[in-house]
C-alpha positions in Angstrom: 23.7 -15.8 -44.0 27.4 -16.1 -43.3 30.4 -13.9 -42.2 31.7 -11.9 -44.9 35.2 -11.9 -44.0 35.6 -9.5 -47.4 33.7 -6.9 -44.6 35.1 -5.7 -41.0 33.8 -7.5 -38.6 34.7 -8.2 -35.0 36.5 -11.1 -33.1 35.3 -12.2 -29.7 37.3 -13.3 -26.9 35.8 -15.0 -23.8 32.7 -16.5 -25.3 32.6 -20.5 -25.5 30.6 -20.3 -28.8 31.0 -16.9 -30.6 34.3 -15.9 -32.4 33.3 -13.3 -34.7 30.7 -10.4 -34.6 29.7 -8.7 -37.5 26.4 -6.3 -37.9 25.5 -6.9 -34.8 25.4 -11.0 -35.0 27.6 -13.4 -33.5 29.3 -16.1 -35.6 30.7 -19.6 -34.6 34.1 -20.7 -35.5 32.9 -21.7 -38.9 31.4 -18.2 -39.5 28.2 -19.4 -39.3 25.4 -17.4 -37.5 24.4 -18.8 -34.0 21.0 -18.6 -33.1 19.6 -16.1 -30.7 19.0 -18.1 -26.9 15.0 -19.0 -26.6 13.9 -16.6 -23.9 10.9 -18.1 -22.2 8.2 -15.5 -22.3 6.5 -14.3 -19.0 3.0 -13.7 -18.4 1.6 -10.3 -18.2 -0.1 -10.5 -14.7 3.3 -12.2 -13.3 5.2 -9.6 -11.1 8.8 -10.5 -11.0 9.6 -9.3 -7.2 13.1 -7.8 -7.5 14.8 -5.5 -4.2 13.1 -2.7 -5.7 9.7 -4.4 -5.5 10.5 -5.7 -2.4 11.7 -1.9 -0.8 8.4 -1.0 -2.2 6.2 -3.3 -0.6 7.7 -2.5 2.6 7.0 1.4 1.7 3.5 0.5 1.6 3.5 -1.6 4.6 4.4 1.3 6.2 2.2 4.0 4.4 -1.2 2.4 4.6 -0.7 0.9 8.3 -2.3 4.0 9.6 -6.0 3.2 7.6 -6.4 4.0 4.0 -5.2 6.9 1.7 -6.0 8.1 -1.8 -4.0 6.7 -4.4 -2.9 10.4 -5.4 -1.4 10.9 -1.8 0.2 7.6 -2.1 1.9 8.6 -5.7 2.8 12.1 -4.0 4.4 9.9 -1.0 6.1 7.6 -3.0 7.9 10.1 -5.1 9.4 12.2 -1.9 10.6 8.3 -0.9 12.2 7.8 -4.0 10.0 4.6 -5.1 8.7 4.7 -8.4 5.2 4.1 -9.4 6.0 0.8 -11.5 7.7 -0.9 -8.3 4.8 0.3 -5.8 1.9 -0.6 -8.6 3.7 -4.2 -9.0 4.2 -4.5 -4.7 0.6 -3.5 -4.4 -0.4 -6.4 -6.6 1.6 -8.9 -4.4 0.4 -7.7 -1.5 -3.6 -7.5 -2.7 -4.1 -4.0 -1.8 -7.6 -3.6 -1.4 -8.7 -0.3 -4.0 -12.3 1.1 -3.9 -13.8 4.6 -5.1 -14.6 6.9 -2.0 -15.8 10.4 -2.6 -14.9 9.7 -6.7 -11.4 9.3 -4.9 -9.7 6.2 -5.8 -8.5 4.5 -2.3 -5.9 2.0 -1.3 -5.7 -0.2 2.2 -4.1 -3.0 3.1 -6.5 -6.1 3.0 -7.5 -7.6 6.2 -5.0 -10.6 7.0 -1.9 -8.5 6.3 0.5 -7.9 9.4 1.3 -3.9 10.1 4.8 -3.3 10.8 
C-alpha cells in the first residue's frame, strides 16, 4: 500500500515521522505507510490505578469503616457520590475487599489488616 497522491489526502505538520494522512493511515516522507506503534497488551486481572481508582478506594475506606454493607447499598452509595461502579469494582480489588453471601445478600468489608480512616 502506498499514498495515492492521484486521491486527497492530508499533510501533517508536527509529527517527526508522518507527513501525509490518507484514509485514515499515516505515511512517511516517501509515502510509504508507517506501521502502527506495538502496544504491550495488559493482563485482565491487572487494575491500572488511575485518580479515579484512587478517589474510589478512598470512598470505600470510608463507606465500609463502619462494619460491612450489601453490595447493593454500596452501588446505591456510590452513585449519590459520583463514583462509578468500574472505578469502585477495580479499588475493591486493590484493596482485597473481603465479599461473602449473608441472608442471599451479597456483602463487602474491608479485610482485617486494612487501616480505617
Amino acid at each position: 500500500m502506498q499514498l495515492d497522491r492521484a486521491r486527497p489526502f492530508g499533510v501533517v505538520s508536527g509529527h517527526r515521522v508522518a507527513r501525509f494522512e490518507q484514509d485514515g493511515v499515516l505515511f512517511n516522507i516517501r509515502g510509504e505507510p508507517l506501521e502502527p506503534p506495538r502496544v504491550r497488551p495488559v493482563k485482565a486481572d491487572t487494575v491500572i490505578e488511575t485518580d479515579a481508582v484512587d478517589s474510589a478506594r478512598l470512598f470505600l475506606l470510608n463507606v465500609l469503616s463502619g462494619g460491612p454493607l450489601s453490595k447493593s447499598v454500596i452501588y446505591k452509595v456510590a452513585e449519590e457520590n459520583n463514583q462509578t461502579w468500574s472505578n469502585v469494582s477495580k479499588a475493591a480489588d486493590l484493596l482485597k475487599i473481603t465479599k461473602f453471601t449473608y441472608n442471599k445478600a451479597t456483602m463487602w468489608k474491608l479485610p482485617e489488616d486494612v487501616g480505617v480512616l
